[in-house]
Structures are given as C-alpha cells and as structure tokens.
C-alpha positions in Angstrom: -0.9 1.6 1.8 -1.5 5.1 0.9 -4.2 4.4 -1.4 -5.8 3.5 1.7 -5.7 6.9 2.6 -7.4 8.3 -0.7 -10.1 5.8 -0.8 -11.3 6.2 2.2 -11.1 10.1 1.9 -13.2 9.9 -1.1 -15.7 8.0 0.7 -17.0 11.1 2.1 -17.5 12.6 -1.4 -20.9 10.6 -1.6 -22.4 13.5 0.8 -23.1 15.9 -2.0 -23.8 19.7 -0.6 -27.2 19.2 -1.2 -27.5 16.0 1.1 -28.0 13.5 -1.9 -26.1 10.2 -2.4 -24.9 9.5 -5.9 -22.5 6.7 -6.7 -20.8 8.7 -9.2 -20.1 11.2 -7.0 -17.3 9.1 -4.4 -16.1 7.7 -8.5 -15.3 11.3 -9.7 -13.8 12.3 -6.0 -11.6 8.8 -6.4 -10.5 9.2 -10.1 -9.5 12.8 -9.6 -7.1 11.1 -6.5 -5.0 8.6 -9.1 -4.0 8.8 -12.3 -6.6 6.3 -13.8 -8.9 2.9 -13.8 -9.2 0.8 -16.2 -12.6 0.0 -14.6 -14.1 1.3 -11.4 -18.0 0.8 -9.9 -19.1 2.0 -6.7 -22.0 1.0 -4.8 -24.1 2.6 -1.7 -26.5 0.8 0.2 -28.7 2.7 2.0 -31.8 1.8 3.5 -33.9 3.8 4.6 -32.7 6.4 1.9 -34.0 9.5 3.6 -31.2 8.8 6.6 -28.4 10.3 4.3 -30.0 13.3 5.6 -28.4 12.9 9.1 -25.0 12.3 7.3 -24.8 8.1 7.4 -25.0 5.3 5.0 -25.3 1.6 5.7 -22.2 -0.1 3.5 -20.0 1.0 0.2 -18.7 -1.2 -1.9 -15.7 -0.4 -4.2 -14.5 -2.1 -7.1 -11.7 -1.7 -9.3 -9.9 -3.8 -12.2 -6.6 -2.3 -14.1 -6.3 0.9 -11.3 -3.3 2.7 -11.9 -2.7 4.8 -8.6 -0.1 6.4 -10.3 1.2 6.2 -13.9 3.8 4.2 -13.2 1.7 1.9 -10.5 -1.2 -0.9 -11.5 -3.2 -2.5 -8.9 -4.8 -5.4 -10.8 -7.8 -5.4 -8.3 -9.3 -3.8 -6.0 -12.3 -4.7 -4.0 -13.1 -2.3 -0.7 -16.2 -3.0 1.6 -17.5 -0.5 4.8 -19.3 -1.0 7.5 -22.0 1.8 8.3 -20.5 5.0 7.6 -22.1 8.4 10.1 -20.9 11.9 9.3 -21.3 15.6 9.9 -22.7 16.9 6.6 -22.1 20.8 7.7 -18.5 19.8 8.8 -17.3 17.9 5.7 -18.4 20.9 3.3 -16.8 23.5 5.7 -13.6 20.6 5.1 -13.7 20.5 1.5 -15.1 16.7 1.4 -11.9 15.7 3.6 -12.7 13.0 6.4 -11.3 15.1 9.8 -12.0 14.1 12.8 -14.1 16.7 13.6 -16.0 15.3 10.6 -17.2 12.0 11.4 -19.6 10.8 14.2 -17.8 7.4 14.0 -14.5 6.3 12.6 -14.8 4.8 9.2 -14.0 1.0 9.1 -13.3 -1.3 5.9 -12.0 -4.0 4.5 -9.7 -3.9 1.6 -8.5 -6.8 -0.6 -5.3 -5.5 -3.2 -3.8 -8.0 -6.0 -1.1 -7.6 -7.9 0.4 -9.1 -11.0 4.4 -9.3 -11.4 4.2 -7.6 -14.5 3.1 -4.2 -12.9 5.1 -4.6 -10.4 8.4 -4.7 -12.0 6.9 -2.1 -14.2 7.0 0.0 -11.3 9.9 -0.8 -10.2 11.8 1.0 -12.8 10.1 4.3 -11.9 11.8 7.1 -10.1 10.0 6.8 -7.2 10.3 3.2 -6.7 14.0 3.6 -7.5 13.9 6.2 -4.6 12.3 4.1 -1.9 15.0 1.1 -2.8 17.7 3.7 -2.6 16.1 4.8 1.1 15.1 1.4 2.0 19.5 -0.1 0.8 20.9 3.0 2.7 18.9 1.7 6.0 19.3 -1.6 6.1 22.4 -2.9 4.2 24.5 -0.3 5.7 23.0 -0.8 9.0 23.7 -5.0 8.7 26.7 -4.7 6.8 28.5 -1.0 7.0 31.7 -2.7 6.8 31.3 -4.4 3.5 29.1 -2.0 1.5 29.7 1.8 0.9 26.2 3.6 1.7 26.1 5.3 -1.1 25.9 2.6 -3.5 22.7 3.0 -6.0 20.1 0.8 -6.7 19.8 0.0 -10.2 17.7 -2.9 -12.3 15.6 -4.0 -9.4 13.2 -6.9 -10.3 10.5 -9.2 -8.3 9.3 -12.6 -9.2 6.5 -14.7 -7.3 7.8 -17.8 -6.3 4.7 -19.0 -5.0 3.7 -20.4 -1.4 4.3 -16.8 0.1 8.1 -16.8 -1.3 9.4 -13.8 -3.5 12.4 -13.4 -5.2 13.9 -9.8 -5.5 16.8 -9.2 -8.1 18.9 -5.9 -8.0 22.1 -4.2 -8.8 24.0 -2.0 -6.7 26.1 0.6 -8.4 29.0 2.8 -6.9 28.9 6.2 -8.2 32.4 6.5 -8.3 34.0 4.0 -9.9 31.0 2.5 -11.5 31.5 -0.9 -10.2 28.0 -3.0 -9.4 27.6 -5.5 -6.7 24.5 -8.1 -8.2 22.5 -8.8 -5.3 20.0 -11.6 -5.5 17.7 -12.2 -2.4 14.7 -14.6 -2.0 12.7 -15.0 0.9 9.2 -16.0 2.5 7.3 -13.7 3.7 4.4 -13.9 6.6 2.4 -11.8 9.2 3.6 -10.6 12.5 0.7 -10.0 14.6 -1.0 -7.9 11.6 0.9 -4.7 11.9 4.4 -6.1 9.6 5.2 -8.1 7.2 8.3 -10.6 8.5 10.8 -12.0 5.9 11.3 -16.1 6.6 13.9 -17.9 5.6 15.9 -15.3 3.9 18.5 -16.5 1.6 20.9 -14.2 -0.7 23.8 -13.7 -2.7 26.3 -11.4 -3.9 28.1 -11.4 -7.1 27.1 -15.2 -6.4 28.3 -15.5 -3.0 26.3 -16.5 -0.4 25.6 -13.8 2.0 26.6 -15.1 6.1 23.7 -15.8 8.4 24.5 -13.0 10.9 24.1 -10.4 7.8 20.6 -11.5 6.6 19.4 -11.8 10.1 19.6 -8.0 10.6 19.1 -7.6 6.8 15.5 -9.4 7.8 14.8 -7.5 10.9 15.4 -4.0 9.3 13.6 -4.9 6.7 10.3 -5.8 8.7 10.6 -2.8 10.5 10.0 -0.9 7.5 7.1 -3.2 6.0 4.5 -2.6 8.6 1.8 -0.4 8.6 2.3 2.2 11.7 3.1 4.7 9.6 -0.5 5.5 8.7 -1.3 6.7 11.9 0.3 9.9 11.2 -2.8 10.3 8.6 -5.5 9.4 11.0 -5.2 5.7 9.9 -5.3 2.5 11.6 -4.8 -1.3 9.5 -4.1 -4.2 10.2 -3.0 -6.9 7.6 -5.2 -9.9 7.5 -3.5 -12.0 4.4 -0.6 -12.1 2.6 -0.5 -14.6 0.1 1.9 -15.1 -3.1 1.5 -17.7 -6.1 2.8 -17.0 -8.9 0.3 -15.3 -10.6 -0.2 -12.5 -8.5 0.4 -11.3 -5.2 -2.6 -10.8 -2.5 -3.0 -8.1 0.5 -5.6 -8.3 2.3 -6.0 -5.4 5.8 -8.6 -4.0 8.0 -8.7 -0.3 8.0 -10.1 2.3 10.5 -10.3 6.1 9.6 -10.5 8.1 12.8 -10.0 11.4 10.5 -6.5 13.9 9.9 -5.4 15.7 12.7 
C-alpha cells in the first residue's frame, strides 16, 4: 500500500512551474520514486486544455507492466485511474510538487488495480525487508496466540507463498531459535476475503508444525491478529484513505483491487 502513497504524490508532478501539462512529467516524478519499470505510460485528459491554468485536470490514467517498487519488489501490473483532479499551482511549487493539504482544492480520488505473480513475490520474500516485516508480523501474532509454546524470539527464515487458487494462499516458513539453532517448519494455508473493505480476513485457516496440526483455539487468534495487521488504516497517518474492493487469487497471479482518497500530508 505505500505505493499508493508515491503515485498519487507524483500525480501532482504534471503541474509543471510554468503551468503546462506534460505526460512525461508525472513519469519522471514516478520513476525517480521506485527503483524501476519495465514499462510505464501515463495519460492526461484534459479538456478544455487552457483550465490547467487554474490548477485541475479531468482524469489520469497510469499504466505499468514489470514495476519494480523496489529492487527486490515486482508488481506485474499496475493500472491507476483519477477522477478530476483541482490544485493550488502556487502552493504545490512552494511544496516541492508534494500533494499537502493545503495544496489541493479537492482530495484526489482513484482507483488502483495491483497484480502479482508468485514468482516475484517469493522473490521478495527473501529480501531483508520482507524478512523484517515477517519477523515483526511472528513476534505479534504467534507469541500473542501461542506465548506458551513458541519463544518470541524465534527468526523467520525460508518463507515462501503459493496461490492456491479460489482466494486460498499457502505460506511456507521456518522458524529458527537463535540459540540453539533448532527450526520449528511452520506450514499455513488459508482463504482469504474482505471485511467491510478496510482488512483482509483469513477463512478457514489450517496449519502445521513440524507436521502437527496446529489446535483450533491457536489459529483462531493466529487469524484475528493477523487481520488486524492486513488492513489498510495505516495510511491515514499519510493523508490517505482506501478501501479494498477485490481480492482475488488463482494461481497465476494474485489481484488487489482499492479505492483511494488523497486528502494531502499533514
């Protein structure tokens, strides 16, 4: 979700200081915001053209295929639509092309469709900073549903997904204790579905450990501490509001699909 945040600040970059709209100019502000696209187009329709001068724009449309967000993170697609975007042109240079709030004359709205492949995924799962969420994410909620038969400091090691396909996603992992080196295999697969747009809800959960089943009681709060996490609240902090509209998972690739409002950093 925090490309959210970088997209939709880049938006603004198609208010050049001279008042002009060029396409290439919200491409440039984007690519200089992740590491690299495989292929990127943006589009602004504006009609009629001479109302850029009052700081709006009717719709941009954003399109990307192979963006890496980071170098370890590939989103396969990316497709991003607006509605009518209005903005202080004097404000957003004296911001530095940032969308504050004191920037916008309405809060920037858009739809975003993301799909993944498992491939990348897993690629990025081996990166430090994945590795560092899981470890965040395991301290949380295992200790919290099951602090009597896991140490907290275990360390996530060798995590992998797989798409299972209708909305089901299997997560493979190893937990490692620093001390004596021993590793718990912990194998978990699970639906997954919508609660009222703001989190994603695990169904069904059903895991193992060093291939024993894991109790009913201990995946129930496994579930709910998990779903906690997987919403989107946490953007409001950045002047963000979404709401996730799909959530669908084949196995081919995995699909997101959320309603965003900008209302500017505070």
């Amino acid at each position: 979700m925090e490309l959210i945040a970088i997209l939709l600040s880049g938006i603004t970059a198609l208010f050049s200081f001279s008042g002009v709209v060029v396409d290439k100019n919200v491409e440039a502000a984007l690519l200089a915001r992740i590491d690299h696209a495989e292929q990127l187009e943006v589009r602004a329709d504006n009609a009629p053209n001479y109302q850029i001068i009052n700081g709006k724009i009717d719709k941009v449309r954003i399109a990307g295929r192979g963006l890496w967000v980071t170098k370890d993170l590939r989103i396969d697609t990316l497709d991003l639509e607006t509605d009518p975007i209005a903005v202080k042109l004097k404000q957003i240079q004296a911001d530095d092309n940032s969308p504050s709030a004191s920037a916008l004359q309405q809060p920037i709205q858009a739809a975003v469709k993301f799909k993944f492949n498992e491939a990348d995924l897993n690629n990025f799962l081996k990166s430090p900073e994945a590795i560092s969420r899981l470890q965040r994410i395991t301290t949380s909620t295992l200790g919290g549903a099951a602090s009597s038969s896991l140490n907290k400091d275990y360390q996530v090691t060798n995590p992998q997904i797989r798409f299972i396909g209708k909305d089901r996603l299997g997560i493979k992992a190893q937990l490692k204790d620093p001390g004596s080196g021993e590793t718990l295999a912990i194998d978990l697969e699970t639906g997954i579905r919508i609660d009222g747009g703001r989190k994603l809800q695990l169904i069904q959960p059903n895991a193992t450990v060093d291939g024993t089943q894991v109790p009913p009681f201990i995946l129930t709060g496994l579930a709910t501490g998990l779903s906690e996490r997987l919403n989107v609240d946490m953007l409001e902090q950045r002047g963000l509001t979404a709401r996730i509209l799909q959530f669908k998972v084949n196995p081919q690739q995995l699909e997101l699909a959320a309603f965003v409002r900008a209302t500017g950093s505070k």
